[in-house]
C-alpha positions as CSV (number, residue, x, y, z in Angstrom):
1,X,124.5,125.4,116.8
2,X,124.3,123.0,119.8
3,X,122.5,124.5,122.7
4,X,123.9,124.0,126.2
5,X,121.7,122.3,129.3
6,X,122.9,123.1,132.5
7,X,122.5,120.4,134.9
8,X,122.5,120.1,139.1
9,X,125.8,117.7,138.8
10,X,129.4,118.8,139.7
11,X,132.2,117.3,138.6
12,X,134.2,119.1,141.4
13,X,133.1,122.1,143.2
14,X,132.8,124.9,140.4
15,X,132.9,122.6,137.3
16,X,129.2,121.5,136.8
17,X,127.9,119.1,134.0
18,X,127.0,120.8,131.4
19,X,125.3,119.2,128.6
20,X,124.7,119.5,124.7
21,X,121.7,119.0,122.6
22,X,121.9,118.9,118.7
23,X,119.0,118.3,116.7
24,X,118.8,115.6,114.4
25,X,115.7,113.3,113.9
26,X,115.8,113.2,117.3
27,X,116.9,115.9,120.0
28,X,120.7,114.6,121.0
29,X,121.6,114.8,124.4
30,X,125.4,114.6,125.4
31,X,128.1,115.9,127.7
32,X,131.0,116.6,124.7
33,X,133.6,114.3,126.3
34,X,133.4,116.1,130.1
35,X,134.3,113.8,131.8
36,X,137.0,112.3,129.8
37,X,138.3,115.8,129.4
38,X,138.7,116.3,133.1
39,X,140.2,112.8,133.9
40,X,142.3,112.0,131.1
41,X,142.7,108.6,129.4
42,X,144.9,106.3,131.7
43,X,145.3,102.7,130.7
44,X,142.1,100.2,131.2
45,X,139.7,103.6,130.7
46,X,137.6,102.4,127.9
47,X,137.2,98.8,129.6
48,X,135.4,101.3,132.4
49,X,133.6,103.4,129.8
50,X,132.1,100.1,128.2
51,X,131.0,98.6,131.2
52,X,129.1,102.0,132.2
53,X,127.6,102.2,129.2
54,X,126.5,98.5,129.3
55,X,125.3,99.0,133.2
56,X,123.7,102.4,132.7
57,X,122.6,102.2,129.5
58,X,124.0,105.1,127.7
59,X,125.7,105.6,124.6
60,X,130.0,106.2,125.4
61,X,131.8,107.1,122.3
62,X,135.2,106.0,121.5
63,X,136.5,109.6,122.6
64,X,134.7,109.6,125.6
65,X,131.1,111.5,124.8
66,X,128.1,110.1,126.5
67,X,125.1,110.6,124.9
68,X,121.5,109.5,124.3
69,X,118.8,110.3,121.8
70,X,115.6,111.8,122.5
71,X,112.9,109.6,121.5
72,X,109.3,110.3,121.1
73,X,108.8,106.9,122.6
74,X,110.9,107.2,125.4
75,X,111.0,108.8,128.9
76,X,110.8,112.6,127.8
77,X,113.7,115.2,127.7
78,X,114.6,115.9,131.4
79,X,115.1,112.4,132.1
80,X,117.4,112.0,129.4
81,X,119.7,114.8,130.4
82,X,119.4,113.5,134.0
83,X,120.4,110.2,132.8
84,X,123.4,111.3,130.5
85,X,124.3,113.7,133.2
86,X,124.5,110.7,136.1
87,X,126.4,108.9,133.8
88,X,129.1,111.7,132.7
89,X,129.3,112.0,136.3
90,X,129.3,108.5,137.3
91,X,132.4,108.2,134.5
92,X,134.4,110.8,135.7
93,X,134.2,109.2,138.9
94,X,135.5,105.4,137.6
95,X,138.5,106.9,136.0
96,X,139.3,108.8,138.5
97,X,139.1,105.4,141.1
98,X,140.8,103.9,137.9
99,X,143.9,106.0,138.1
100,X,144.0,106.0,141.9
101,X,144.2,102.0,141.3
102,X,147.1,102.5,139.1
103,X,148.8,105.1,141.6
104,X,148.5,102.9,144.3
105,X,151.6,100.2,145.0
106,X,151.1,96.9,144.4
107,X,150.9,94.5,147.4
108,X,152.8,91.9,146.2
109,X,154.8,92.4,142.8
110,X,155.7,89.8,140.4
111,X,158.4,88.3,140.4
112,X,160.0,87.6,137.0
């Protein structure tokens, strides 16, 4: 059974990050889809999710889970989860400012 990590992070007021580890080699940090869960998929959302993932250097599934690995080599357990946690967070965030771009009217429409 995955254990749950509780972090400092809100989503929103009252819906904190939580996090997940599961042991494998490795301890496996990730936030089971949070954010994605919470925002939804609108159009253009895994174009966001890979650029995050490239910029903050985290692992963002196809289904919306971001995760890293624990390794002995790395920069320890709490740093991990902080890292995966900024980055759930930071997600949530760019699809939310995603949909609010597709909400909002366009200035000038095409013509066709």
């Amino acid at each position: 059974m995955d254990e749950p990590v509780a972090t400092r992070l809100e989503y929103m007021q009252g819906e904190p990050v939580v996090l997940r580890v599961a042991q494998h080699r490795f301890p496996y940090i990730y936030d089971d889809g949070g954010a994605v869960e919470r925002t939804g998929r609108p159009p253009g959302w895994r174009a966001v999710a890979e650029r995050l993932a490239r910029e903050l250097d985290v692992n963002i599934s196809r289904s919306g889970v971001v995760s890293l690995p624990v390794v002995p080599a790395g920069p320890g357990f709490d740093a991990v989860a902080e890292r995966v946690a900024d980055a759930s967070l930071t997600l949530y965030q760019a699809i939310l400012d995603l949909e609010a771009d597709l909400d909002r009217p366009r200035k000038y429409a095409q013509k066709g």
